[in-house]
C-alpha positions in Angstrom: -30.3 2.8 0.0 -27.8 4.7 -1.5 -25.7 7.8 0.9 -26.1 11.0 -0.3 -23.5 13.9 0.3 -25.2 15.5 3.7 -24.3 12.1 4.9 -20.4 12.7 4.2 -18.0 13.7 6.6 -17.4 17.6 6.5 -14.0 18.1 4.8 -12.3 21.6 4.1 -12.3 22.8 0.5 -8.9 22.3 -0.4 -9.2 18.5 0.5 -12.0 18.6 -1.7 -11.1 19.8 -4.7 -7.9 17.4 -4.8 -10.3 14.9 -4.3 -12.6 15.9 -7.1 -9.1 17.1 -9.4 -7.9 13.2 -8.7 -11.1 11.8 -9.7 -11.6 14.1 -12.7 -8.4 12.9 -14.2 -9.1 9.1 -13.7 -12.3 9.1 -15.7 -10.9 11.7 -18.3 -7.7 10.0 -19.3 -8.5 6.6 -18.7 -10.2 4.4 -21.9 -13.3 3.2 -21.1 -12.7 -1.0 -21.8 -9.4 -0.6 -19.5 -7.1 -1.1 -22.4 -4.8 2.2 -21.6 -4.2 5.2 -20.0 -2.6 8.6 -21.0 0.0 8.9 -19.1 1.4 12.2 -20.3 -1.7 14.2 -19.1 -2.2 11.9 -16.0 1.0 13.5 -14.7 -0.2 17.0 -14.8 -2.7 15.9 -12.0 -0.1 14.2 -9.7 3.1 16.1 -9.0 6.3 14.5 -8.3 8.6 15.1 -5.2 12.3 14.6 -6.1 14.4 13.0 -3.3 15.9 15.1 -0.7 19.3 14.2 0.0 19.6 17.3 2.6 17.5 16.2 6.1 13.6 17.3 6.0 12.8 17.2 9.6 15.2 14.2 10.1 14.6 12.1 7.0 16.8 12.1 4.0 15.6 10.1 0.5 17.1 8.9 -2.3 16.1 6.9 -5.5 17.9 3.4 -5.9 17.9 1.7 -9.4 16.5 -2.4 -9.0 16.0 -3.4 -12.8 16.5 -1.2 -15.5 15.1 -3.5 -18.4 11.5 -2.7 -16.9 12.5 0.8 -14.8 12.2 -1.2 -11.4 13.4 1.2 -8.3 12.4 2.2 -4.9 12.8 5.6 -3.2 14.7 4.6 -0.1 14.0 7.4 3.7 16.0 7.4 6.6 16.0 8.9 9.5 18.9 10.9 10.0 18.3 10.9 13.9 18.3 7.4 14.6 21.0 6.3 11.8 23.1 3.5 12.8 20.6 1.8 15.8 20.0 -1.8 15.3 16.7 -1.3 16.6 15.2 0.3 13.6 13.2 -1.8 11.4 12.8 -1.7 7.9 9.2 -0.7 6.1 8.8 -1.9 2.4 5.9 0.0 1.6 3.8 -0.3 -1.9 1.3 3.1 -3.0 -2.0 2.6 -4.0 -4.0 3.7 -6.6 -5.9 1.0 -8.2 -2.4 -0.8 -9.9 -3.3 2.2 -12.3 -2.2 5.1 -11.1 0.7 6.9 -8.7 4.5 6.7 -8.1 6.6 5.9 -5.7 7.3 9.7 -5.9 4.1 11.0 -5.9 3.9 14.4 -3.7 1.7 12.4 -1.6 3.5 9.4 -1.1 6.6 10.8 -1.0 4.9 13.0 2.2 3.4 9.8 3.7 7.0 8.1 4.0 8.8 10.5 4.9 6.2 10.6 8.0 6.6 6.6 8.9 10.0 7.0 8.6 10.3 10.0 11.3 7.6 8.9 13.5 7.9 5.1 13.7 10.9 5.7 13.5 11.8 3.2 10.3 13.9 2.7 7.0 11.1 3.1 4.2 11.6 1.1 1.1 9.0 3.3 -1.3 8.5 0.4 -4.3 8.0 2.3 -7.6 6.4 -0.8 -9.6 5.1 -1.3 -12.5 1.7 -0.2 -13.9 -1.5 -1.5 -15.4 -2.9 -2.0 -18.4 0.9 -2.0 -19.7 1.8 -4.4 -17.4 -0.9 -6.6 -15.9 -0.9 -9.2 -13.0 1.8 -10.7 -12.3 4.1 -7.9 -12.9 3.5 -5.8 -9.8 3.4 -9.0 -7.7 7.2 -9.7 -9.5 8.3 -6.4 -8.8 7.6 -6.1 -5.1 9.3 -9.4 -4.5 12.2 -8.9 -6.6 12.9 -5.7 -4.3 12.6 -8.1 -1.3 15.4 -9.6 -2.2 17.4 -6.8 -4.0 17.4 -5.4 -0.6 18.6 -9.1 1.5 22.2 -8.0 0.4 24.5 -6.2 2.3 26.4 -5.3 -1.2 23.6 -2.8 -2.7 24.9 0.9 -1.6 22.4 1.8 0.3 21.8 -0.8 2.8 24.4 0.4 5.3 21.1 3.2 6.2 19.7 0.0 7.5 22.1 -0.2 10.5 22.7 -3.5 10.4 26.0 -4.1 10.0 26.3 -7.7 12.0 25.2 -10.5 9.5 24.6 -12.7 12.1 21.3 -11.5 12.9 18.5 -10.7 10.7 17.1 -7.5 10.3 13.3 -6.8 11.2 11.2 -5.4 8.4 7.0 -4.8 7.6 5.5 -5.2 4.2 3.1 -2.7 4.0 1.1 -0.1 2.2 -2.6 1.4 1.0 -5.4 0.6 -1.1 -3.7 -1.7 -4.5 -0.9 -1.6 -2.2 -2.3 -3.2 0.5 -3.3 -5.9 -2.1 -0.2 -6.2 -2.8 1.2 -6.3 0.3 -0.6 -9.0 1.4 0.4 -11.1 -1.8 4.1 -9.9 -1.7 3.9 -11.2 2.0 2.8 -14.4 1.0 5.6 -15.0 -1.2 8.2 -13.5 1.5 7.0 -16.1 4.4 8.0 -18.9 2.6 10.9 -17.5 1.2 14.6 -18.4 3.0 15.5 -14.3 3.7 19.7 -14.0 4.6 19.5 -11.0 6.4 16.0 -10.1 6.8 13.1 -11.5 9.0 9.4 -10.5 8.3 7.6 -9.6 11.1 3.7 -7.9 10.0 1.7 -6.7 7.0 0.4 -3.5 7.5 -2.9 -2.7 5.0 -4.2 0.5 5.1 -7.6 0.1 3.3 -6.7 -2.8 1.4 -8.4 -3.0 -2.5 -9.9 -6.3 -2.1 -12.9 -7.6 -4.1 -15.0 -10.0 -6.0 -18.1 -10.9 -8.5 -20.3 -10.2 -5.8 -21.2 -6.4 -4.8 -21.5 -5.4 -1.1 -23.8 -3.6 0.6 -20.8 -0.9 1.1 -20.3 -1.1 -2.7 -24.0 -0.5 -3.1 -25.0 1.8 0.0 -21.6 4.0 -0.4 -22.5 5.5 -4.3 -20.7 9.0 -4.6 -18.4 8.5 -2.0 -14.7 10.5 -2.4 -12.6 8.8 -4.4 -13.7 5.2 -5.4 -16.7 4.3 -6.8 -17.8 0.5 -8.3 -17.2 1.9 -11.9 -13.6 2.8 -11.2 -13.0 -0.1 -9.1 -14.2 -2.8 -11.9 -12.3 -0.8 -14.4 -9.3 -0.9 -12.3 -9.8 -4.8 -11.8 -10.3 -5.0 -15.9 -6.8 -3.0 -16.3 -5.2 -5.3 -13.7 -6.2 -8.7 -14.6 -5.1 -11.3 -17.4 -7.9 -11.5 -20.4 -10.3 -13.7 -19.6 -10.1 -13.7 -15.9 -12.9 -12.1 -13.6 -12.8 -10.6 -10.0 -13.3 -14.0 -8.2 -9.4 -14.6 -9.3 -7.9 -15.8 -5.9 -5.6 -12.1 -6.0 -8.9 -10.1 -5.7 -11.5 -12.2 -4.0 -8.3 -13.5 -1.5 -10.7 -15.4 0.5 -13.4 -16.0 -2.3 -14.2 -19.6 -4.2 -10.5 -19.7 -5.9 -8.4 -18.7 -3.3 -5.4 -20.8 -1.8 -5.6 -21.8 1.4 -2.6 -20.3 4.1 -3.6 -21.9 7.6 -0.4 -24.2 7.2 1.7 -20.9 6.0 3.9 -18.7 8.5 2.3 -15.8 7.6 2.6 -12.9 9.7 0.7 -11.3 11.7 -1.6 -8.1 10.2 -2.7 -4.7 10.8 -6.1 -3.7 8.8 -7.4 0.1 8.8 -11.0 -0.1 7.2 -12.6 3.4 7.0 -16.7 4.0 7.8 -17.0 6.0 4.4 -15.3 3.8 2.0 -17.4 1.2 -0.5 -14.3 -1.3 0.0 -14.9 -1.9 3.9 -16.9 -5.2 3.5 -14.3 -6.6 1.3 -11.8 -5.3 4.4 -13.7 -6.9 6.8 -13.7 -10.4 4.8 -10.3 -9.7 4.6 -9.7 -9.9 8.9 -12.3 -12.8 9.0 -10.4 -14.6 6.4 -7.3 -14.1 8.3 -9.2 -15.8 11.6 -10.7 -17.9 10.3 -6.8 -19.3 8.7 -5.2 -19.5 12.5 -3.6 -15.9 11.4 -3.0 -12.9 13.9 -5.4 -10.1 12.6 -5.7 -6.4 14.3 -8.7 -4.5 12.7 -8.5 -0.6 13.4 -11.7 1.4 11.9 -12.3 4.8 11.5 -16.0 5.3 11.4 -15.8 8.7 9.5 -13.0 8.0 7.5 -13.1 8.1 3.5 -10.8 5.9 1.3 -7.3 7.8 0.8 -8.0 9.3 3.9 -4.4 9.2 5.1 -3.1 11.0 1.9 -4.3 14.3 4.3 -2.1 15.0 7.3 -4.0 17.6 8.3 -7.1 14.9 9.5 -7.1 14.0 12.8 -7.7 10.0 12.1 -4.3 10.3 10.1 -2.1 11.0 13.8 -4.5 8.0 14.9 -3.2 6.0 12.3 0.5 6.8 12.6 0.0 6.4 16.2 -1.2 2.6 15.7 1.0 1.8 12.9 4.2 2.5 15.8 2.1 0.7 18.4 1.6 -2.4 15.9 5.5 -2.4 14.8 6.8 -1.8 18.9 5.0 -4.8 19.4 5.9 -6.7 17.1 9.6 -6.3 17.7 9.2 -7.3 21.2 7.2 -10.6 20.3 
């Protein structure tokens, strides 16, 4: 049985109609067979924030070039408060938006980092990669690791906001981020624990909401129709745009745990934090997610918000947003002390 809006969680108008604005523009400007998108009227529905090289409540940003052949960078935050402490750890952080859509400076996103980087407190490493259907799988996979090790290199101008200035021991950093970039930081993690880092040591994933999926439909794909933001439509679109021709949504980088995927139980991966939200059609795929990461020998903390819809934490103003920066710093703290 499908949900119907009365069953929703109450959220004020202005949340709303950004909501309803976002997914207007998805479904307008997006071909049908996942062959393009217009990008040009795309951006009139998501604003960009430039970098603020002047402190905004403690953090200062600015943009730092990767690759210019294929208009790699990464918006880099630091916390002008805690500048210099070797205590600090380092979050490379993907946006989501179905590999489709968003930027690295995307008002949203730009607000979102700017908020781990004061209340962690953290160095944020915003990754702008590249997009689908231009660019399909692997080249977001490629990009998130080639910043990895842009950044394991004391030479690149900004890495003295890291405040690690002693070679001799690695620096602590998080792969994280939301949605198709908690897809991709799972992946992008998988790469980086069996990669040889000089100056950097991973130490957790951080997935809020992952976009996970498969051939098969859930009974939150099914049960949630009409929920904000994602619906099975958009999301099989999105996993059309993404994937090589030919391929379905049982490829091992969607169904991670599915008939294709590769097993890590012998991998160092590290250990996980997964936010799953009540009102979002991806939580079953979440939830296969954690038992997949059980069931490999991995360390795997599950965090749901029972009333929480998918994007939730693009709205400061929510309450289960503060719960969720709150357990992001708890996660990191304890991980630096393992």
């Amino acid at each position: 049985m499908s949900s119907t809006k009365k069953n929703w969680p109450k959220l004020p108008l202005g949340i709303r109609l950004l909501i309803a604005a976002h997914s207007m523009s998805v479904d307008a400007f997006s071909r049908y067979d996942g062959s393009a998108v217009n990008r040009r009227l795309m951006n009139l529905f998501d604003p960009k924030a430039s970098p603020s090289r002047k402190p905004d409540n403690g953090v200062v940003s600015s943009d730092i070039v990767v690759d210019t052949t294929r208009k790699l960078w990464f918006r880099l935050y630091s916390n002008t408060t805690t500048a210099g402490k070797m205590s600090i750890p380092i979050i490379v952080y993907f946006h989501g938006g179905g590999f489709a859509y968003m930027a690295a400076n995307s008002m949203n996103y730009d607000d979102l980092c700017k908020r781990l980087a004061r209340e962690i407190p953290a160095v944020v490493v915003s990754v702008n990669y590249r997009l689908s259907p231009e660019h399909r799988y692997p080249s977001q996979y490629e990009d998130g690791f080639d910043v990895l090790k842009f950044i394991d290199n004391p030479d690149f101008e900004g890495f003295s906001a890291f405040g690690n200035t002693d070679t001799s021991s690695k620096k602590a950093f998080f792969i994280a981020g939301d949605s198709a970039g908690g897809n991709l930081a799972h992946h992008v993690a998988l790469k980086a624990c069996q990669h040889q880092f000089s100056l950097l040591k991973l130490h957790g994933v951080i997935a809020l909401q992952p976009f996970f999926g498969g051939e098969e439909r859930t009974e939150s794909e099914l049960k949630l129709v009409g929920a904000p933001l994602i619906s099975v439509k958009r999301t099989d679109w999105m996993w059309k745009a993404f994937l090589p021709h030919g391929y379905n949504r049982d490829h091992h980088v969607v169904n991670v745990f599915g008939p294709n995927s590769v097993d890590i139980s012998d991998l160092p991966f590290p250990p996980t934090l997964v936010f799953i939200g009540g009102f979002d059609p991806l939580q079953d795929w979440q939830r296969k997610y954690v038992e997949g990461l059980n069931k490999s020998g991995k360390h795997v903390y599950k965090i749901e918000y029972p009333n929480a819809f998918h994007g939730f934490y693009a709205f400061p103003q929510l309450p289960d947003t503060s719960l969720l920066m709150a357990e992001i710093k708890n996660f990191v703290l304890k991980q630096l002390d393992q």
